[in-house]
N, C-alpha and C positions, 0 to 999 in steps of 0.2 A: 496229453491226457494224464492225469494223476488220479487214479485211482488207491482208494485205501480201503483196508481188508478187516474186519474184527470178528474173532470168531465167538461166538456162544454156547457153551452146552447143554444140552437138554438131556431127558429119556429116553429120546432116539438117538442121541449121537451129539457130535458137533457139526452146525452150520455156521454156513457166513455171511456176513453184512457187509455190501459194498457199497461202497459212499465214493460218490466224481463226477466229473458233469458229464460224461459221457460215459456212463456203465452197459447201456443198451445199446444192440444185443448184445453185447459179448457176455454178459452175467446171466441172459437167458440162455445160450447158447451151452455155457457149463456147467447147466445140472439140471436143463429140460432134455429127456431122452427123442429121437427124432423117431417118428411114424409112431407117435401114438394119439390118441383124443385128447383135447383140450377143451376145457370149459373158462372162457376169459370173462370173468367178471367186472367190470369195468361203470364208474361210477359218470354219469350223466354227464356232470360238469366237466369231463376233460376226453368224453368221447370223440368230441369231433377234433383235437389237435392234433398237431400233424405230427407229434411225439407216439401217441396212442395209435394211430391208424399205420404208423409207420411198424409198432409192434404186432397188428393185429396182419399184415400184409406179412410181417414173420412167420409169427403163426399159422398160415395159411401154406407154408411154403415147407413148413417144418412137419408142421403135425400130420397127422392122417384123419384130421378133420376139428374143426373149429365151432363150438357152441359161443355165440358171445351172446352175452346177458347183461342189458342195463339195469343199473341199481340207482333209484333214485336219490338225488342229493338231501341231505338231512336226516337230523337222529332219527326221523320216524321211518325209515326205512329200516332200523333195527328190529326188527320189529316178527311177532309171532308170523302174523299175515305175511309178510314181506319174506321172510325165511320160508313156507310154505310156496307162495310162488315161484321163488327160485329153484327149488328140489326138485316139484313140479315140473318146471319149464326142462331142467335136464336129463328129469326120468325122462319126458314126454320125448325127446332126442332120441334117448336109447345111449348117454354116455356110460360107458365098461366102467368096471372094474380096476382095467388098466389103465383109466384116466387120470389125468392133472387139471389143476384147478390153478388158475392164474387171476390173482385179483390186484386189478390195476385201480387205484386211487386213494382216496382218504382215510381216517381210523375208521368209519363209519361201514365202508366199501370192505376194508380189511377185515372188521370184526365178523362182518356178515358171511363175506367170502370164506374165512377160516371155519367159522361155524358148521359154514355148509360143508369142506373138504372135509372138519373133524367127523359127521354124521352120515351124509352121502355114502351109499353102498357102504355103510358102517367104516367109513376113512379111505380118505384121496389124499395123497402127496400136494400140497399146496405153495408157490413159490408168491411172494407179496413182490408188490412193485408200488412202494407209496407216493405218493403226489403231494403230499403237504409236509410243512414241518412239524405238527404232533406226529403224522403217523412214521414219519422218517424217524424221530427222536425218540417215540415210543412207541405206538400203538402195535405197529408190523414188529418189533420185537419183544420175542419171552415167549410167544406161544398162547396166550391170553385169546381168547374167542368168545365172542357173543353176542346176545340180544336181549333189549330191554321189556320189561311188562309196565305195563300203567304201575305197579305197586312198585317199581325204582328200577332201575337202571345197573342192567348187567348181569342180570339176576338169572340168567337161562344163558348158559356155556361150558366150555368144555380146554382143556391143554392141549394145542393141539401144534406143535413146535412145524413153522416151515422149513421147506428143502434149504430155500435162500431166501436174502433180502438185500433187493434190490436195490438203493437208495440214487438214483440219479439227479443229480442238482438242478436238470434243465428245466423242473418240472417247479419249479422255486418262482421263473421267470416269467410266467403268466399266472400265478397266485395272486388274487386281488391283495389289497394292501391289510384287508380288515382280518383276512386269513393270517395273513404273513406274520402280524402284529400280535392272533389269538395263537396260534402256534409258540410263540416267544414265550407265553407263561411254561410252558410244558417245561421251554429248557433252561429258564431263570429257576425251576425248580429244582432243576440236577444242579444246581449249583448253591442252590440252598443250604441242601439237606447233604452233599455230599463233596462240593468244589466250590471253594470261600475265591476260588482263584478264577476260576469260571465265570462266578457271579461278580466280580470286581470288573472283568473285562466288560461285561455285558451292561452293568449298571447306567451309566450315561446313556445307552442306546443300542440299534443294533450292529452288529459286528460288519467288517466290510466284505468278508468271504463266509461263509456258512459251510464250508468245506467242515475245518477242524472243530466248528459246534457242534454238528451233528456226529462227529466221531466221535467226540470226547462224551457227549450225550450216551450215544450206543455203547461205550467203553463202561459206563458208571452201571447202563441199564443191563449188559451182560453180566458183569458182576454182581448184581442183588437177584435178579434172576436164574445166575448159573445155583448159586448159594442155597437158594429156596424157590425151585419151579413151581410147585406147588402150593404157594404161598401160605405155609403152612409153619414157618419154623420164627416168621416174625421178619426177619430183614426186609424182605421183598416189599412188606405195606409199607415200608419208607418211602415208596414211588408214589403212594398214595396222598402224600401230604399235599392240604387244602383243597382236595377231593369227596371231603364226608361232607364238609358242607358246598360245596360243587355243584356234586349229585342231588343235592336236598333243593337246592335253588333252581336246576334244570330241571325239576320235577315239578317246581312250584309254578312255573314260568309255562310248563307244557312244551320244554324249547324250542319255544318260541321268542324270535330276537334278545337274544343270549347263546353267545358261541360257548362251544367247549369251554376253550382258552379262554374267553373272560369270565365264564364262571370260577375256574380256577383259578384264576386271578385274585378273585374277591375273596374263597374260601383262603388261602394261604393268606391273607392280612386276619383274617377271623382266626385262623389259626394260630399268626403269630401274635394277638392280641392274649391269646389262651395259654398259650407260653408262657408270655410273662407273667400272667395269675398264677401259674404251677411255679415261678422263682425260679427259670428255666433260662428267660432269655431277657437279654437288656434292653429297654425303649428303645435308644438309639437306634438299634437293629431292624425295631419294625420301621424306623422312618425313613433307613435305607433300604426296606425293599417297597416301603409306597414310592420312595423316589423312582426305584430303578422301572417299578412297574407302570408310573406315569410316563416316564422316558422311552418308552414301548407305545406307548399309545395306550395304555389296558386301566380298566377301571380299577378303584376300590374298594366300590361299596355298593349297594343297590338298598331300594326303598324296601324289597319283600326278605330282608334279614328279621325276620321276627320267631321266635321259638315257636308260637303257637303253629305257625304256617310249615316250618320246616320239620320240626320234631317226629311227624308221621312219617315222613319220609327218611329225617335221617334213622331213625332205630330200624328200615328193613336194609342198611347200606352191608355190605359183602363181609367188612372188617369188624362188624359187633358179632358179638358173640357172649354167652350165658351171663357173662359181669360185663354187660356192657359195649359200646364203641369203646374199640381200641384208636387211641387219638396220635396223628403225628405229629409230634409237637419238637422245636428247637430248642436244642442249646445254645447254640450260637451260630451264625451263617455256616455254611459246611458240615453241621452238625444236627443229627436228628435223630427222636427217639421214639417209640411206641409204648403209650399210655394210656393204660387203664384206670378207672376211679376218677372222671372229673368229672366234679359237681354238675347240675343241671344250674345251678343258681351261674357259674363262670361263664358256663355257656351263653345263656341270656345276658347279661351284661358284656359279654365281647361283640356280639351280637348288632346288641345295641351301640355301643363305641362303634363299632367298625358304618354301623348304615348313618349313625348322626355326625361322623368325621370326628369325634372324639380320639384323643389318645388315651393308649390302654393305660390299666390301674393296674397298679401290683396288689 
């Protein structure tokens, strides 16, 4: 068993991320307290494996009593409603004060789950246990919590830094392929904007162990997080790149067939198209990451790239502010920057290139 360690710091402290195919239990075991209440959050799609049930038979052996809560699969269980019946279901239990919150599954499960640990009896100690590769590479780390409104995405949350994070690889081995493949844009993005070295491995396809992806992923994502938790000092939206128009197109779609991961997919060529108008980033560059991104299986364009359709959407995204979206745009692979001041005219014409297969214009 090889297990590897990264720690992150927050406002509560430093926790740790364990990444190896066999983290469980022993990573619940060192730093869930024994004889107390457990609330196990645990998302639809990977309730009934024999990974999950093998943790939930833990739980029942450990805690001094077990709430588990199904969270249904997809964004729209982010949701006000959805947040509401979970709160619900666990006041209606009678979970203390001195409880824990365990949320097992995807970013979608994790955002919810942490939401609820951040708010619940006004904050519960929350341990993630992610199941897919966005939420391994990202979502379960930094602290990041929440739920989305019909007017975009994300827009209702809170900081709320887990105990641990749990990363077990086993959970990699029943990920359908379309998962496995939307996951991939999360971590061709840390290589983007921060690992030219990263992204070079990765380019042609996927890697043959996801061991040291996901580590080197967590390694890039503690560091802009440790910097700026509060996403307030500017580094931290670097994670953000090809996310502004992401969120505008999962909005437009109602996501509906459009994963996470392909919608990011499509916003970082939108983005690097917007690069090179700013004199920022070389052609070549964007046509090696529609290579690397075709080489994944992930699209790069869709038919609903049109400003009138997304515009609504992108002006209410997290990162604008009084002058505007702040945009994350490339220097060069490895490299990225956050920028204010670009045209609505750039936009619209990258816009355009990117959903007509065009190559960008300087």
């Amino acid at each position: 068993m090889s297990v590897q360690r990264v720690k992150v710091k927050s406002s509560s402290g430093v926790y740790s991320v364990y990444v190896g195919d066999k983290v469980l239990p022993q990573g619940l075991q060192a730093h869930l307290p024994a004889k107390v209440p457990v609330a196990m959050l645990v998302d639809e799609g990977v309730a009934a494996l024999p990974l999950t049930l093998a943790i939930f038979a833990w739980l029942e052996k450990r805690a001094s009593r077990v709430v588990r809560v199904r969270i249904p699969a997809g964004e729209r269980s982010k949701s006000v409603e959805e947040y509401g019946r979970v709160v619900r279901q666990l006041a209606g239990a009678g979970l203390t004060r001195d409880g824990w919150i365990v949320a097992v599954g995807g970013g979608v499960t994790g955002d919810l789950a942490g939401f609820v640990a951040a708010t619940f009896l006004r904050g519960l100690p929350v341990i993630q246990i992610p199941t897919t590769v966005v939420a391994m590479v990202d979502s379960s780390v930094g602290g990041k919590t929440g739920i989305d409104l019909p007017e975009g995405k994300n827009l209702v949350g809170a900081f709320h830094p887990p105990k641990a994070v749990i990363a077990d690889l086993r959970w990699l081995e029943s990920l359908p392929l379309a998962e496995k493949r939307a996951g991939m844009a999360e971590v061709l993005k840390y290589g983007l904007i921060a690992d030219s070295k990263l992204f070079g491995s990765l380019a042609k396809g996927p890697p043959r162990s996801m061991r040291k992806v996901v580590k080197r992923c967590v390694e890039i994502k503690a560091k802009l997080a440790g910097e700026d938790e509060m996403d307030l000092k500017g580094r931290r939206a670097l994670l953000n790149f090809g996310h502004t128009v992401a969120h505008g197109l999962e909005g437009v779609v109602g996501y509906e067939g459009l994963r996470h991961g392909e919608a990011v997919a499509i916003g970082m060529v939108v983005a690097a198209h917007l690069s090179v108008k700013a004199r920022r980033l070389k052609k070549r560059a964007v046509e090696k990451l529609k290579a690397a991104l075709r080489a994944h299986g992930l699209p790069v364009t869709h038919p609903e790239l049109r400003w009138d359709r997304l515009s609504p959407v992108m002006a209410r995204d997290k990162k604008a502010t009084t002058q505007g979206i702040r945009w994350v745009l490339l220097k060069k692979i490895g490299k990225a920057e956050l920028v204010t001041g670009v045209t609505e005219k750039k936009i619209q014409l990258s816009l355009e290139e990117v959903r007509e297969g065009k190559l960008p214009k300087g």
